[in-house]
C-alpha positions in Angstrom: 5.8 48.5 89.0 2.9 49.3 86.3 5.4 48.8 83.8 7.1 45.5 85.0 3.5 44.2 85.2 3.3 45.2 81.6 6.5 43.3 80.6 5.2 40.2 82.3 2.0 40.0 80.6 3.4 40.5 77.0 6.0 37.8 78.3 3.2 35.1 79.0 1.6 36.3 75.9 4.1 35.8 73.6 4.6 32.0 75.3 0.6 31.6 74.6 1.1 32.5 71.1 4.1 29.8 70.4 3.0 27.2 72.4 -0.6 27.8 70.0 1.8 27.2 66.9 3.1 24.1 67.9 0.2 22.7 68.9 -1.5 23.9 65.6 2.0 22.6 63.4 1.5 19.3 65.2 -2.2 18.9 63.7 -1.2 19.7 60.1 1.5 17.4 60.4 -0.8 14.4 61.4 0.1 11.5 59.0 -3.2 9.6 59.6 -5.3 11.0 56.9 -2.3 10.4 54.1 -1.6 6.7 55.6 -5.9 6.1 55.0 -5.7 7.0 51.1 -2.3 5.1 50.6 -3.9 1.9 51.6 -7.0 2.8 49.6 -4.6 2.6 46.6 -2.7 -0.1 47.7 -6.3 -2.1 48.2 -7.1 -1.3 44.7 -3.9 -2.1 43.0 -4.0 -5.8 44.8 -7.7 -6.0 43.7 -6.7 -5.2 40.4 -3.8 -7.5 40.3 -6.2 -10.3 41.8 -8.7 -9.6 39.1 -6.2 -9.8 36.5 -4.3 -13.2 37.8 -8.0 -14.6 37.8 -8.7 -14.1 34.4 -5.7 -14.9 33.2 -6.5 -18.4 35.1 -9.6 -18.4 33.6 -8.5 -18.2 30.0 -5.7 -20.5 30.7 -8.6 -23.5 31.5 -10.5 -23.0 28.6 -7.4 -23.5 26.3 -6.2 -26.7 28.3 -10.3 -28.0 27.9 -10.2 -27.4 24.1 -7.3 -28.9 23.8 -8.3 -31.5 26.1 -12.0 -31.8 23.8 -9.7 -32.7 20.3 -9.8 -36.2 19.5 -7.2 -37.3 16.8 -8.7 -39.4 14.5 -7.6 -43.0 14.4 -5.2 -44.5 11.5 -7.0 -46.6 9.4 -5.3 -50.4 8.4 -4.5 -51.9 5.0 -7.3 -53.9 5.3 -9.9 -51.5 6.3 -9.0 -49.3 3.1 -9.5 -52.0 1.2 -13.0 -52.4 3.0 -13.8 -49.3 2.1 -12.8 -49.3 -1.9 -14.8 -52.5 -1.7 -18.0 -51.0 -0.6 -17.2 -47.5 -2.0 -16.6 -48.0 -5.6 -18.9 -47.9 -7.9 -17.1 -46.2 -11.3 -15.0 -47.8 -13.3 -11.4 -47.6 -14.1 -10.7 -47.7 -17.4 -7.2 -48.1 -17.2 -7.9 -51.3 -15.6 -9.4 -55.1 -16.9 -11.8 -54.8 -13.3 -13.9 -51.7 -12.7 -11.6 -52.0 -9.4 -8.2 -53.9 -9.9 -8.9 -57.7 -10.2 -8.9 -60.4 -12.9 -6.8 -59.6 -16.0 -4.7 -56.8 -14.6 -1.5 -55.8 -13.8 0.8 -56.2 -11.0 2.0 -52.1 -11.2 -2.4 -51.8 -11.1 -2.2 -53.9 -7.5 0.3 -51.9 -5.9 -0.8 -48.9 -7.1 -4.1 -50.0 -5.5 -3.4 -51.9 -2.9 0.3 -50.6 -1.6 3.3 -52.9 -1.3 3.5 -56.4 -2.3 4.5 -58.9 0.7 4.4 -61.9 -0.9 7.3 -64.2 -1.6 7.7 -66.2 -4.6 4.6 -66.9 -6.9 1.8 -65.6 -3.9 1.3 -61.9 -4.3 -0.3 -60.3 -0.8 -1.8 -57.6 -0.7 -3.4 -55.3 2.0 -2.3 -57.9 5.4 -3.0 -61.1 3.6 -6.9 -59.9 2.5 -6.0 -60.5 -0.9 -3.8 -62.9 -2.5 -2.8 -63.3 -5.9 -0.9 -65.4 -8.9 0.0 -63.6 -12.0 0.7 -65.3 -15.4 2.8 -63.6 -18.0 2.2 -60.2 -15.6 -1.5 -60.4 -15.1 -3.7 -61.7 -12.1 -5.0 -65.2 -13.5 -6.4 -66.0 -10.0 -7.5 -64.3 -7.2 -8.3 -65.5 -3.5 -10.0 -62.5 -1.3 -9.9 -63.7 2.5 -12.7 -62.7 4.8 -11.2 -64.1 7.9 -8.4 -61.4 7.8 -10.8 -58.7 8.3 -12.6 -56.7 10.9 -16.0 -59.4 9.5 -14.6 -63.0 9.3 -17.8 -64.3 7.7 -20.0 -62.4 4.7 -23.5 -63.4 3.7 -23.9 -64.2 -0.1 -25.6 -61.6 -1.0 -22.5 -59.1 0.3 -19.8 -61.1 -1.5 -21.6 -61.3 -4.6 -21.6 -57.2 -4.6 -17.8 -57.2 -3.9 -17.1 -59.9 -6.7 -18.6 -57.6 -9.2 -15.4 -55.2 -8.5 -13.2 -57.6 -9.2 -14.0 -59.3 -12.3 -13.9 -57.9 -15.9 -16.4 -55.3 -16.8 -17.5 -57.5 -20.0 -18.4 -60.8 -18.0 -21.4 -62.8 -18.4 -22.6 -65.3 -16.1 -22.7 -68.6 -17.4 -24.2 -71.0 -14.8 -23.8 -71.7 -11.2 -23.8 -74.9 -9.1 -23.1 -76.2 -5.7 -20.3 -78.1 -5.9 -19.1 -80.2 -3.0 -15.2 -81.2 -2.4 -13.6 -84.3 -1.5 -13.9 -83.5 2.1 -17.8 -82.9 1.7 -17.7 -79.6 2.3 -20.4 -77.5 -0.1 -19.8 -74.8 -2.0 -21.3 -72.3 -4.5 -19.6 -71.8 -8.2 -20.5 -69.0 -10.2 -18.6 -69.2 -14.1 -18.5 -66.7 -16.4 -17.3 -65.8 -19.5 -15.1 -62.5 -20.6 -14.0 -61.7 -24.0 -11.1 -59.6 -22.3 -10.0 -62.8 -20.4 -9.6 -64.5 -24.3 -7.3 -61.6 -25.3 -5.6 -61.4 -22.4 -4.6 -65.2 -21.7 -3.4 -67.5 -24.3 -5.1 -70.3 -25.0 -8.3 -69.6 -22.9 -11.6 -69.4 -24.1 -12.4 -66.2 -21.6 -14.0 -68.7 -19.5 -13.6 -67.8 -15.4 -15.2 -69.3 -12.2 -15.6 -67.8 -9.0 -15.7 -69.6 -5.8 -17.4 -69.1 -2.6 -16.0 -70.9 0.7 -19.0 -71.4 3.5 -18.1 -71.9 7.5 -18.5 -75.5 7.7 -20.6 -75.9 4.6 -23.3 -72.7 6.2 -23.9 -70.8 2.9 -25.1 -67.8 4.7 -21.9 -67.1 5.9 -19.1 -66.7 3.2 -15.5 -67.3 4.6 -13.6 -66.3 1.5 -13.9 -66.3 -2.1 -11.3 -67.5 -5.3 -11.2 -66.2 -8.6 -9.6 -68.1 -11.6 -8.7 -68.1 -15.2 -10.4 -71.7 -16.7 -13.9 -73.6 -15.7 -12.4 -75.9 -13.2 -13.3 -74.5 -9.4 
């Protein structure tokens, strides 16, 4: 009897013991603690990613707003770059009869100047109809500069006087000047001059030139246009 009683107890103690194993294997198996740290990294790879995307987004704005910021310059007209070698040039060319290209030269010096000729027969026009011109024997005898084809339709005196100079020979001397008033009783100013280059270069002239100013309805403070020609008759 002692010894069955024996038997039983190391039975139930040896079902303690493996029911304590399982219950122990069960607790280091738990998954919880492993599932915790893979979302920490998964959390910190999205953050990451986020991060990333954002500056990426970031960068991407500033390019678009510098491009955005560049303003491309405007294209400037035939007219307006003759303008500006009107109120730009001060040294003279001494390949040419005007310290710009004017009285006396070539037609190879005006399109080399001013670009393309678009004149038909004896008109030469240069830069959108700003300046017309005749030539005699190959050089510009006369010379017609139209202020009401540019950005200024009217000049004062004093401004079309300055752009004269740069378009007359670089020996002239002024003669005399007079108002002189047309048919139609309209005034105007006459400047003439004298050039011994004009002499050589026409035949038969005396180097004589006049220059005339055209007022808005006979207002001599504001210049229209202007003509310049070989001989002393405006």
């Amino acid at each position: 009897m002692q010894k069955k009683f024996k038997i039983s107890l190391l039975f139930v103690f040896c079902i303690t013991a493996l029911l304590g194993c399982s219950s122990e294997t069960e607790i280091l198996d738990e998954p919880d603690y492993y599932k915790s740290e893979q979302k920490k990294e998964i959390n910190k790879e999205n953050l990451a990613i986020e991060n990333k995307n954002a500056e990426n987004e970031q960068k991407s704005n500033e390019n678009n707003s510098e491009k955005t910021t560049k303003i491309t310059p405007p294209k400037t007209s035939a007219i307006e770059n003759a303008e500006e070698k009107d109120k730009n040039s001060t040294v003279s060319n001494s390949n040419t009869i005007a310290p710009l290209v004017g009285l006396g030269d070539t037609k190879d010096s005006f399109i080399n100047e001013y670009g393309k000729d678009l004149g038909e027969g004896m008109i030469s026009r240069f830069s959108n109809d700003y300046i017309l011109v005749m030539f005699l024997n190959k050089r510009a005898y006369n010379i017609k500069l139209q202020f009401e084809m540019t950005s200024e339709p009217s000049w004062t005196m004093d401004k079309s006087m300055e752009v004269t100079k740069k378009y007359i020979p670089s020996d002239s001397k002024l003669i005399r000047e007079y108002i002189d008033v047309q048919d139609i009783g309209v005034p105007r100013k006459v400047m003439e001059y004298k050039s011994q280059k004009v002499s050589e270069l026409f035949s038969g002239s005396d180097g004589k030139f006049v220059v005339v100013y055209n007022y808005l309805e006979g207002d001599q403070y504001q210049v229209i246009g202007l003509t310049i020609g070989v001989g002393d008759t405006p």
